[in-house]
DRENDO-1510 file (C-alpha; in Angstrom, 1 decimal, always signed):
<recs>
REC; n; res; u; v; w
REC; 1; UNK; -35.5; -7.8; -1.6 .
REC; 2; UNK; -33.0; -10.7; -2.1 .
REC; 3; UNK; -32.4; -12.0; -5.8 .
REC; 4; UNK; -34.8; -15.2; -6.3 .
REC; 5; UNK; -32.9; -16.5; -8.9 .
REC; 6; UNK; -31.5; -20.6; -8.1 .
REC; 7; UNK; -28.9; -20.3; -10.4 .
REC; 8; UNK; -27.8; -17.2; -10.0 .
REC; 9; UNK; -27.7; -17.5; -6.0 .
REC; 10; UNK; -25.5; -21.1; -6.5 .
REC; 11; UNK; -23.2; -18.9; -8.8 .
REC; 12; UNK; -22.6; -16.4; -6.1 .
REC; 13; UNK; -22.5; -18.9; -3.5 .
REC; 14; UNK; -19.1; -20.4; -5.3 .
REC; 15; UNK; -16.5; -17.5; -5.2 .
REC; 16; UNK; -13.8; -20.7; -7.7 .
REC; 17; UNK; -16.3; -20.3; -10.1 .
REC; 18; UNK; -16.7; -17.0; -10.2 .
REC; 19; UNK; -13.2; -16.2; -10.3 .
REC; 20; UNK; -12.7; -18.4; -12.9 .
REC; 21; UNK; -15.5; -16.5; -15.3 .
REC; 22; UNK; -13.8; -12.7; -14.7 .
REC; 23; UNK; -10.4; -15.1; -15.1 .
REC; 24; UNK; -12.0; -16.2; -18.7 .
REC; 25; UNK; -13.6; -12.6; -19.5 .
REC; 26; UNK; -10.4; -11.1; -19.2 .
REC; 27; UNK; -8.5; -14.1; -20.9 .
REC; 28; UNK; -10.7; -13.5; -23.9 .
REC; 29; UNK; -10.4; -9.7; -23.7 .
REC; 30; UNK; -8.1; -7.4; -26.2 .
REC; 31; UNK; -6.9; -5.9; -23.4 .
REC; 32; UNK; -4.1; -9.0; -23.0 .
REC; 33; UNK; -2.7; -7.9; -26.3 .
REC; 34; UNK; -2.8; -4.4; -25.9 .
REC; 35; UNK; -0.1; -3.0; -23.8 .
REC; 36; UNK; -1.7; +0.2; -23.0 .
REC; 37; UNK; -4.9; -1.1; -21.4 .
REC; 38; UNK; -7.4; +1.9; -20.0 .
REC; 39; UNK; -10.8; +0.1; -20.5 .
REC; 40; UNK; -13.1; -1.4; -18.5 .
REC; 41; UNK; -14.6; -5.1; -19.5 .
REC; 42; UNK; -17.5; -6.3; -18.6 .
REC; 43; UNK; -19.8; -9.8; -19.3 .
REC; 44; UNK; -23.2; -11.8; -19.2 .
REC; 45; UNK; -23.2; -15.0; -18.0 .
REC; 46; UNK; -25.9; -16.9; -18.0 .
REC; 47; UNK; -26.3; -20.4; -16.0 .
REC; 48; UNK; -22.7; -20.3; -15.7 .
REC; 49; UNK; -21.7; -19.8; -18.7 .
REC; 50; UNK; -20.0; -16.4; -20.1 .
REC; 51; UNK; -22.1; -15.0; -23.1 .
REC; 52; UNK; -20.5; -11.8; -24.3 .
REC; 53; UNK; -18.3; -9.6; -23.2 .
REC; 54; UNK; -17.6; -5.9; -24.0 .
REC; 55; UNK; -15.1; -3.1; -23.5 .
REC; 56; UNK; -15.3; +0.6; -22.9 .
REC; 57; UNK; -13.2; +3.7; -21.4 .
REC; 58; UNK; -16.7; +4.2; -19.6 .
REC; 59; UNK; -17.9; +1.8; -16.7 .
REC; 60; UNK; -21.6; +3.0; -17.6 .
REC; 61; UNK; -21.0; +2.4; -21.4 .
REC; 62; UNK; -20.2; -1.3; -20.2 .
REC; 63; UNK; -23.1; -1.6; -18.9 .
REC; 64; UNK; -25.8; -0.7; -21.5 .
REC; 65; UNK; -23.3; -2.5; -24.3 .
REC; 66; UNK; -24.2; -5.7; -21.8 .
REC; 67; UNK; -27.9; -4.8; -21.8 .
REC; 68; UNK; -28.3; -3.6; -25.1 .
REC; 69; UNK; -26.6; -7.0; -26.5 .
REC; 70; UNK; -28.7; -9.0; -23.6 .
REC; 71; UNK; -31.9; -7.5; -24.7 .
REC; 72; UNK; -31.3; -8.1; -28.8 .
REC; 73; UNK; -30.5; -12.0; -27.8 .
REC; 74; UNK; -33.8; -11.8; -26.1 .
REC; 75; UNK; -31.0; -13.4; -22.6 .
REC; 76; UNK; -32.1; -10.7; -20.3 .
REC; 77; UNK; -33.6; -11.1; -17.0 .
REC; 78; UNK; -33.6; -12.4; -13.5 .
REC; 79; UNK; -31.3; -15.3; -14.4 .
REC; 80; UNK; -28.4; -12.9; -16.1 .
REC; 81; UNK; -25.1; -12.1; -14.1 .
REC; 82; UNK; -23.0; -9.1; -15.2 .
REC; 83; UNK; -19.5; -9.1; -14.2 .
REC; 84; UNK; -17.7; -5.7; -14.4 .
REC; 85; UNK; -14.2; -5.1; -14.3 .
REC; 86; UNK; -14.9; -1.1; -12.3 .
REC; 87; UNK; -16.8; +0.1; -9.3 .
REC; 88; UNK; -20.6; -0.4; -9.4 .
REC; 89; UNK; -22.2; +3.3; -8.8 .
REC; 90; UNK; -25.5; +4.1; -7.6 .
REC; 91; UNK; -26.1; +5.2; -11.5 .
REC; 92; UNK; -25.3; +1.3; -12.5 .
REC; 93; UNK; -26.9; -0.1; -9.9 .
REC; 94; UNK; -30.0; +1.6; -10.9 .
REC; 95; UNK; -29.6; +0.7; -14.7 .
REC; 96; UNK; -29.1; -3.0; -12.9 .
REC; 97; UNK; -32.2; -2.5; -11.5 .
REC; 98; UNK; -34.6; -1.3; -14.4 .
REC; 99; UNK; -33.0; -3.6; -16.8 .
REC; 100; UNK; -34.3; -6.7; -14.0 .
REC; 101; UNK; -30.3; -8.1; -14.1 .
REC; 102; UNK; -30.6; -10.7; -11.3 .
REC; 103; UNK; -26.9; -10.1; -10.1 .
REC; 104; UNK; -23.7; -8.3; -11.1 .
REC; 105; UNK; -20.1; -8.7; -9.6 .
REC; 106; UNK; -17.1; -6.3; -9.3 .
REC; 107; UNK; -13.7; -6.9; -8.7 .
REC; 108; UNK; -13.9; -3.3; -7.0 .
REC; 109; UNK; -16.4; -2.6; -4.7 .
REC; 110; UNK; -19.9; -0.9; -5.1 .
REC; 111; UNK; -20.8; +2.3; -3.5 .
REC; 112; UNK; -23.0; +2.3; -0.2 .
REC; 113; UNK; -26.5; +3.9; -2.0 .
REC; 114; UNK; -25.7; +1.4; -5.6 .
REC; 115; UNK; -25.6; -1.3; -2.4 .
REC; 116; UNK; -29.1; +0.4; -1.1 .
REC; 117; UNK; -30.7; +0.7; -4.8 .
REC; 118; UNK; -29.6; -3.0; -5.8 .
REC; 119; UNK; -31.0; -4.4; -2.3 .
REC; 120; UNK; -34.2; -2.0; -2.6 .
REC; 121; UNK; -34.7; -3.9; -6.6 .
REC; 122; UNK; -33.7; -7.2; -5.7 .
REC; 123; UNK; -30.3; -7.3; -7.9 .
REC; 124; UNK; -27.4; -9.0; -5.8 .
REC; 125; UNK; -23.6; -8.1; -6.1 .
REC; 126; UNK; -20.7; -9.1; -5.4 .
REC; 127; UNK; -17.4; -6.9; -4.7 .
REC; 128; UNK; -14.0; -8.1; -4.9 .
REC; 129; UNK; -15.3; -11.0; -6.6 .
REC; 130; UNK; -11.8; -12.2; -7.5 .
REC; 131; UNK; -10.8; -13.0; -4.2 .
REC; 132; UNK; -10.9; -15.7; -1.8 .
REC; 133; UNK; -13.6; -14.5; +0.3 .
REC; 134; UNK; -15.8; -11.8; -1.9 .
REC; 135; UNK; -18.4; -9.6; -0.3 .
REC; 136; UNK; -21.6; -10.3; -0.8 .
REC; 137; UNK; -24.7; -8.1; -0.9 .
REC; 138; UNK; -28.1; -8.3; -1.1 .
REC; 139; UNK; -27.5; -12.1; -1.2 .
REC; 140; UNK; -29.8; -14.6; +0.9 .
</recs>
């Protein structure tokens, strides 16, 4: 099932733009001060436009920080676009899923059976996101 989403499908369609939003995520990230680095960041954008953004050690705890913030601002749905900084598992993918995120992107890439669950829910993504020519999946 393909994400039905306009805005979120124009989003993926323009790999500029969304280099430029994991290029603003990380810009606004502690990580650039810290010298150590060791976490994973992750953000919500909705209709372009890069909501919050959260760090963990843990790719999964990136992921429900995202939801659990997107759900209290009542911004969660079809519409929202995660973008994670580490490799989308089959476990994320799912959470992805049940959550009803219309999209997330990776700079990594996903594993085959998050690509099976996300395509089986309707939740696009995007690996390698950051480069010229990203992979796209679940995307029509």
């Amino acid at each position: 099932m393909p994400t039905r989403d306009p805005a979120v499908k124009a989003l993926l369609a323009e790999p500029s733009h969304l280099k430029e939003l994991f290029n603003e995520m990380f810009e606004r990230t502690h990580l650039k001060e810290a010298h150590g680095g060791g976490l994973h960041t992750g953000g919500h954008v909705i209709d372009g436009t890069l909501l919050d953004i959260v760090e963990d050690v843990s790719r999964s705890a990136v992921v429900d920080k995202l939801i659990g913030a997107a759900l209290l601002e009542d911004s969660l749905g079809p519409s929202s676009l995660l973008l994670l900084s580490g490799r989308i598992s089959a476990t994320i993918a799912a959470k992805l899923a049940r959550a009803g995120v219309g999209a997330a992107a990776t700079i990594s890439v996903p594993t085959s059976l998050a690509v099976e669950i996300a395509d089986r829910y309707g939740v696009a993504i995007v690996g390698r996101a950051r480069r010229e020519t990203p992979h796209r999946y679940g995307v029509r």
